[in-house]
Biotite code that builds the C-alpha atoms (Angstrom):
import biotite.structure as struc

atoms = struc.array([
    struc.Atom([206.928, -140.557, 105.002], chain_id="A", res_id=1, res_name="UNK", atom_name="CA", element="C"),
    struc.Atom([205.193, -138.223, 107.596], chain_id="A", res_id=2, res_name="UNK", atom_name="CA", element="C"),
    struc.Atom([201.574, -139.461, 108.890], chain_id="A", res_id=3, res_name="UNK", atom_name="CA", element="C"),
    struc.Atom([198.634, -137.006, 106.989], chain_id="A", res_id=4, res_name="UNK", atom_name="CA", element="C"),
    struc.Atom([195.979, -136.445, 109.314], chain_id="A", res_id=5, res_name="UNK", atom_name="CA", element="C"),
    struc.Atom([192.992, -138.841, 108.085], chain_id="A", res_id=6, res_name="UNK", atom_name="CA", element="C"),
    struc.Atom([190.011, -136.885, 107.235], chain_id="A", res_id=7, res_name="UNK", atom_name="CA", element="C"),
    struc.Atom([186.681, -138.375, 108.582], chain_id="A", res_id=8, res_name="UNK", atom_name="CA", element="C"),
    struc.Atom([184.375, -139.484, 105.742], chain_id="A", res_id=9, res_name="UNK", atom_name="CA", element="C"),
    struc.Atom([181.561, -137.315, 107.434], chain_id="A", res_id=10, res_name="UNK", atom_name="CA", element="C"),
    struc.Atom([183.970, -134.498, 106.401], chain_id="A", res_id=11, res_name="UNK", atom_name="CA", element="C"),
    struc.Atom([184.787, -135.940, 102.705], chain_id="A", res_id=12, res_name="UNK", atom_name="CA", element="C"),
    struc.Atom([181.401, -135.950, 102.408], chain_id="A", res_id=13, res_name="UNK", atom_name="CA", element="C"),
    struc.Atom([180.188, -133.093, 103.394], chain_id="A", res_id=14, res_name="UNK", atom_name="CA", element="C"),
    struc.Atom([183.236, -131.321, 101.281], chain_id="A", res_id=15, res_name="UNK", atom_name="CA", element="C"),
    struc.Atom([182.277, -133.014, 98.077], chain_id="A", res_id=16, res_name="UNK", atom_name="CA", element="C"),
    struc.Atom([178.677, -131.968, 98.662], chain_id="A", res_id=17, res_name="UNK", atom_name="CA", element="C"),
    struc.Atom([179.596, -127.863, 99.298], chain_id="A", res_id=18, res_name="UNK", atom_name="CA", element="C"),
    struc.Atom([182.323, -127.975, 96.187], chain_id="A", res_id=19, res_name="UNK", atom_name="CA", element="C"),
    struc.Atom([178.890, -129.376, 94.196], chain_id="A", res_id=20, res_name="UNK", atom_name="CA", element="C"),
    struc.Atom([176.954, -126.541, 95.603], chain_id="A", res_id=21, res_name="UNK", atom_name="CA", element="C"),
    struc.Atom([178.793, -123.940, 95.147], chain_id="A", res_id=22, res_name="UNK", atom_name="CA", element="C"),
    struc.Atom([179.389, -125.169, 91.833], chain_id="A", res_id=23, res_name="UNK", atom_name="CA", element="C"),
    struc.Atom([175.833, -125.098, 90.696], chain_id="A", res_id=24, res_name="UNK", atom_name="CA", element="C"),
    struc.Atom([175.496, -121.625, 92.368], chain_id="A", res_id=25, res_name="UNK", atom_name="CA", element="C"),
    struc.Atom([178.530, -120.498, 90.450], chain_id="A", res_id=26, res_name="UNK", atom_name="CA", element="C"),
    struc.Atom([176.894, -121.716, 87.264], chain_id="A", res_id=27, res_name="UNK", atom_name="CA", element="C"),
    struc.Atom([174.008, -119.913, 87.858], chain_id="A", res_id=28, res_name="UNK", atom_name="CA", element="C"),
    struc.Atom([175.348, -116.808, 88.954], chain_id="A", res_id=29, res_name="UNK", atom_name="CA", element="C"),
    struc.Atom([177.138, -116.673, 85.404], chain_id="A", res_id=30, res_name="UNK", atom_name="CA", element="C"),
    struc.Atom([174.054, -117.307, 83.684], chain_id="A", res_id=31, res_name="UNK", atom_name="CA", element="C"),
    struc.Atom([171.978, -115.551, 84.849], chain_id="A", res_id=32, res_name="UNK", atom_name="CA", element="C"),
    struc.Atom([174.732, -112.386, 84.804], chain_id="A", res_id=33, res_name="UNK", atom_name="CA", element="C"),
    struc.Atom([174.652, -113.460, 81.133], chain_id="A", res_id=34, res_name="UNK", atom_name="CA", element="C"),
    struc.Atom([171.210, -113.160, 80.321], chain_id="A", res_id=35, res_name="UNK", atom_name="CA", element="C"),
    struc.Atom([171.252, -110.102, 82.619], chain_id="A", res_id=36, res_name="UNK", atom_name="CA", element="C"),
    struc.Atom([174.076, -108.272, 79.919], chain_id="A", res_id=37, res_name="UNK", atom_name="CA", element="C"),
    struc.Atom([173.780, -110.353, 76.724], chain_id="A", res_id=38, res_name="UNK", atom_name="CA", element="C"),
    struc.Atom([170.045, -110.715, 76.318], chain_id="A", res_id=39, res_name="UNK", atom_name="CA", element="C"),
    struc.Atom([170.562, -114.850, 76.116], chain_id="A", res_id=40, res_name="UNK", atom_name="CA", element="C"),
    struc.Atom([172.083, -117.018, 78.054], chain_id="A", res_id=41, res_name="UNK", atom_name="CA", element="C"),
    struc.Atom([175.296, -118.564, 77.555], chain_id="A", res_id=42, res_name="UNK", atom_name="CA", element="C"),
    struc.Atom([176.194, -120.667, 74.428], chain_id="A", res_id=43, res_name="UNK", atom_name="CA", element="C"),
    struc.Atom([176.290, -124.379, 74.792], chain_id="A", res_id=44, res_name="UNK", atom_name="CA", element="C"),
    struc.Atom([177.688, -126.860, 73.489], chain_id="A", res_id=45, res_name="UNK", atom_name="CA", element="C"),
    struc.Atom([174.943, -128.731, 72.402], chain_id="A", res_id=46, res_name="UNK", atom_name="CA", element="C"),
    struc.Atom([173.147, -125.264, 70.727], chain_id="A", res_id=47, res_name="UNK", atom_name="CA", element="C"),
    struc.Atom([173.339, -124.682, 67.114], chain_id="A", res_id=48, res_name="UNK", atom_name="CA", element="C"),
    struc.Atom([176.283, -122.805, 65.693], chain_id="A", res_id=49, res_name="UNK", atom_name="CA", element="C"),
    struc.Atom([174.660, -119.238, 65.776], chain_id="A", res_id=50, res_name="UNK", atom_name="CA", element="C"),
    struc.Atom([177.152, -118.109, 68.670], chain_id="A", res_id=51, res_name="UNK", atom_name="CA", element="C"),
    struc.Atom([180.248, -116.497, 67.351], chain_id="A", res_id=52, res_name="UNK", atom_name="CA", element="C"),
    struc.Atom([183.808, -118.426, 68.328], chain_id="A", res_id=53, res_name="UNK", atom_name="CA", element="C"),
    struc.Atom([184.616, -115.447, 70.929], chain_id="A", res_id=54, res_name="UNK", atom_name="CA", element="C"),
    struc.Atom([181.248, -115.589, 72.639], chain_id="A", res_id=55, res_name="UNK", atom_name="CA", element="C"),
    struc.Atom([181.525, -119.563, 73.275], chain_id="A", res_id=56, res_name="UNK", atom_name="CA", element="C"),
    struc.Atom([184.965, -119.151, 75.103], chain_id="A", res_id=57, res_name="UNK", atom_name="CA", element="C"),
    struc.Atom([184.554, -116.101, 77.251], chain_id="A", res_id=58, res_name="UNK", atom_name="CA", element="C"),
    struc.Atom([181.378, -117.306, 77.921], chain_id="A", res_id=59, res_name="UNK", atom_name="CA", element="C"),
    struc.Atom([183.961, -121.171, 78.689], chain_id="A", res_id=60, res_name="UNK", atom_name="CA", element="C"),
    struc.Atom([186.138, -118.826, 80.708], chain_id="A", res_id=61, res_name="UNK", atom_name="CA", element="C"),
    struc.Atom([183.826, -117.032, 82.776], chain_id="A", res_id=62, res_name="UNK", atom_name="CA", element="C"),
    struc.Atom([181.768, -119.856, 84.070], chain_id="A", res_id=63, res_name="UNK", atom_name="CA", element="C"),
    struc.Atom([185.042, -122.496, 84.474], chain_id="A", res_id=64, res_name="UNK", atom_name="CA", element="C"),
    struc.Atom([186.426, -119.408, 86.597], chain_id="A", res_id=65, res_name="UNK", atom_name="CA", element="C"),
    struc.Atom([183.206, -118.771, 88.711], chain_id="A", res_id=66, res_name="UNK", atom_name="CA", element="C"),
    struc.Atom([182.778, -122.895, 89.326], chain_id="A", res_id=67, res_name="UNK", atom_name="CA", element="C"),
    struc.Atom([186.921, -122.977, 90.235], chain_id="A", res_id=68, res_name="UNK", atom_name="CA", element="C"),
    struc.Atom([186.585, -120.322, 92.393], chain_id="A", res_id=69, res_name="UNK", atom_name="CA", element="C"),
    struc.Atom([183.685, -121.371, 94.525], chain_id="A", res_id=70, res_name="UNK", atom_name="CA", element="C"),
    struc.Atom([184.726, -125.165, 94.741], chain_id="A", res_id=71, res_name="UNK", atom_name="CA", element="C"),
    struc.Atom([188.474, -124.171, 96.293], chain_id="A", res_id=72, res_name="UNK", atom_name="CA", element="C"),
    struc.Atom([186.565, -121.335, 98.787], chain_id="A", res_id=73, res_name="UNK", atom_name="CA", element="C"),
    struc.Atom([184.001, -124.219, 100.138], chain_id="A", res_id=74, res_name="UNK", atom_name="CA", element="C"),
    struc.Atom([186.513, -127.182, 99.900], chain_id="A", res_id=75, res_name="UNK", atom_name="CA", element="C"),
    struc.Atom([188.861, -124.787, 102.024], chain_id="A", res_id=76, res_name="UNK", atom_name="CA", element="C"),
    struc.Atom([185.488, -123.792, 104.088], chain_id="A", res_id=77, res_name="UNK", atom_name="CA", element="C"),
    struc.Atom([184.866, -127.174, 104.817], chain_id="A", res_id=78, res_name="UNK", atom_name="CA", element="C"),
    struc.Atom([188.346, -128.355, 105.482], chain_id="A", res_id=79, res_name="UNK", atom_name="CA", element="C"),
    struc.Atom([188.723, -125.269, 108.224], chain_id="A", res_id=80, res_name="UNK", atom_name="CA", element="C"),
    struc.Atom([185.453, -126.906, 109.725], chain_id="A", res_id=81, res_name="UNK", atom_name="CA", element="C"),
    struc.Atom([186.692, -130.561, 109.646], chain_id="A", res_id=82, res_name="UNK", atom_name="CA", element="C"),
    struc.Atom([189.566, -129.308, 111.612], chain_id="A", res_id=83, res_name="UNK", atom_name="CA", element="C"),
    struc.Atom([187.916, -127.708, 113.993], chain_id="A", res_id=84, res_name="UNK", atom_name="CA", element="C"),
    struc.Atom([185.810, -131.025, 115.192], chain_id="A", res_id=85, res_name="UNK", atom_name="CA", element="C"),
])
């Protein structure tokens, strides 16, 4: 097997903490896009069953795209950056 380069755990760190970031700000960029078009936020979950079936998964779709999205551009972010030290 070839020898991986070993990541520091600074870098691990710092990688998992960006991917949660720009989750959250992915998250939030949907919702509030959302409420910005729709006049509610997204459907839940967890919220009673007064959101059609179509509604719940583009509103699913949108927001696991957004969070996808932004975690691969800052885990790729940070691993450019862990290289470079």
């Amino acid at each position: 097997m070839a020898d991986k380069p070993s990541t520091p755990l600074l870098a691990k760190l710092v990688g998992l903490a960006a991917a949660g970031l720009a989750a959250f700000v992915a998250t939030q960029v949907v919702n509030q896009s959302w409420q910005a078009a729709r006049g509610h936020k997204p459907p839940k979950a967890e919220d009673p069953g007064d959101s059609g079936l179509a509604e719940i998964v583009v509103a699913a779709a949108l927001t696991g795209a957004a969070v996808s999205i932004a975690r691969v551009f800052a885990t790729r972010g940070t691993a450019k950056l862990a290289a470079r030290s």
